[in-house]
N, C-alpha and C positions, 0 to 999 in steps of 0.2 A: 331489505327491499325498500325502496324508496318510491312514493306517487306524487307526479309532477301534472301538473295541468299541462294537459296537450296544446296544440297549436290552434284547434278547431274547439268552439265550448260545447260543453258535453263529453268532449275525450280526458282522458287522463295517458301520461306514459309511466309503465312501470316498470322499473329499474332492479335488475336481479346480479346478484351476485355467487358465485358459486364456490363451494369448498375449493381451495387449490387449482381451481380452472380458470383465475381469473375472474372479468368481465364479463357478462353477456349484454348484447346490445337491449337497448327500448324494447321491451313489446307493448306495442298499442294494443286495446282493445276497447271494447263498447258497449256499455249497458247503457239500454235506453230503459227496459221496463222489469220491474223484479214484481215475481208475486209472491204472498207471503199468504197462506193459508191459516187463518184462525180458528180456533176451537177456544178461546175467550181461558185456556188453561195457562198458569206460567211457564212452562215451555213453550207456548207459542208466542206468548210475549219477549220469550228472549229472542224467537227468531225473526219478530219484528224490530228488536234492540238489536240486531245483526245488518238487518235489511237497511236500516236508514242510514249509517253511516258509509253502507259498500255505495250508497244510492250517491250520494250528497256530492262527492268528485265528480260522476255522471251527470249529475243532474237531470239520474233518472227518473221514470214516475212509478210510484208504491203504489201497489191496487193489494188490497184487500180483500180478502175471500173465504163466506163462512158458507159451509155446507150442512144445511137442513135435513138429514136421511130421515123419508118418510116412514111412521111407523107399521103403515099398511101398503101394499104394494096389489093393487087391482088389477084386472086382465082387461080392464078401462080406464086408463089413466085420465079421460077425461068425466069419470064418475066417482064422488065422494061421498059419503050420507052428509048430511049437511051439516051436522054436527061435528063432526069428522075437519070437513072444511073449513068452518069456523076458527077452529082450533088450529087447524095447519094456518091458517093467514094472520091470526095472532102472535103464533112462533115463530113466523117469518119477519114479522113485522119490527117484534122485538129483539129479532137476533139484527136487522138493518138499524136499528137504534144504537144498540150495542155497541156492533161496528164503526156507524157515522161517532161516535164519541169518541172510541179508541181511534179512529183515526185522525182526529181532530187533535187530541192530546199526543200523541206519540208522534204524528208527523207532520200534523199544523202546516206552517205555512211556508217552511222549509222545502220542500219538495212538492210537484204535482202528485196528486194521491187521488185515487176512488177506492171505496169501496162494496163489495158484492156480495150478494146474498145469492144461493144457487139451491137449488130443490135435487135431490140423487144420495146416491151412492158416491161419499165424498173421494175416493181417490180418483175417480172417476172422469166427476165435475172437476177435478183437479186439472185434469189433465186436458179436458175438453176447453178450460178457460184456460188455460197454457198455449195450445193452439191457435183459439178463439183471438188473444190480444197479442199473439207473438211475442211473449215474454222472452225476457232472452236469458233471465235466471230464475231459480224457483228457490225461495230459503224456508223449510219448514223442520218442524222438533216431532221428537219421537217420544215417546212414553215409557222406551224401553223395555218393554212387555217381553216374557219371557216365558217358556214351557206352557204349561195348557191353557194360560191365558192369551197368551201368543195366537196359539192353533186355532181358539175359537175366536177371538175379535180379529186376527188378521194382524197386519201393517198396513196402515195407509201410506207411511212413508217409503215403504218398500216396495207397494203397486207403483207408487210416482216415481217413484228413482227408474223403475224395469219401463215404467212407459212415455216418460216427457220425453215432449221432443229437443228439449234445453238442458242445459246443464243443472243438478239440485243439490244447495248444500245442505245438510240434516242438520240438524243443530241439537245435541245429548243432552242433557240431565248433567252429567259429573264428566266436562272434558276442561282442559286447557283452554281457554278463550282467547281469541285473540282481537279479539276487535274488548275497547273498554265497554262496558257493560253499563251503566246506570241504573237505576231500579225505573220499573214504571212509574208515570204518572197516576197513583192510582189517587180515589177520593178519598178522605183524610174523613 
């Protein structure tokens, strides 16, 4: 496979080859925005080391996205005890910190980037800011969870795949990588 900068910037053409078939012609395509869903875990950091380099021929933009799941869920969503709220706006606060770092190290000044903080039920918000910015790819890691760990925490990855409206690429724990990898930027 070979990627050639398109005629237009922001495009790339990529060039495929097939067992025994020959040639196949260019196919163009177009990311303009990829999102990359954080949980601040090293799997998610690889699939933000996925996301920047599919970005960089595009000269897509990297948005960032941590979801907050509330640990009390009211039948007034506009009622908190106040203590409660306190604590919800500090966790928020600190996961937008978080995030503005890590996106500042890992994708700086390379690429247009934001980052999000979103309050739910994270495959959810996943899905809704997928929408929301008309992403046109989603790269996020899985945990790999298996048997009754599985059953009761769920897949997030596995809600996002059954519901985006874009293409998602998962990104494992133990596969074959194909994009180079580098370690995080992390603080020394």
């Amino acid at each position: 496979m070979k990627i050639k900068p398109g005629s237009k910037k922001g495009r790339v053409v990529v060039e495929m080859e097939s067992q025994g078939a020959g040639w196949i012609p260019p196919l163009p395509f177009q990311l303009q925005r990829i999102l990359v869903p954080v949980d601040f875990s090293e799997m998610a950091g690889k699939a933000l080391r996925y996301a920047v380099p599919l970005a960089i021929p595009f000269d897509a933009e990297v948005v960032l996205l941590h979801v907050l799941q509330p640990y009390i869920v009211s039948p007034d969503p506009e009622y908190l005890p106040p203590e409660l709220a306190i604590g919800q706006r500090e966790l928020l606060e600190s996961a937008r910190q978080q995030l503005e770092k890590l996106r500042h190290d890992e994708v700086g000044a390379r690429l247009r980037s934001q980052a999000c903080v979103r309050l739910g039920v994270a495959w959810q918000e996943i899905v809704a800011e997928a929408v929301a910015l008309q992403v046109d790819l989603i790269i996020l890691s899985t945990h790999g969870r298996t048997g009754l760990n599985h059953a009761l925490m769920g897949s997030v990855a596995e809600r996002v795949v059954r519901h985006a409206p874009c293409p998602v690429l998962v990104v494992r724990e133990r596969e074959r990588d194909f994009v180079p990898l580098p370690p995080l930027n992390r603080p020394k």
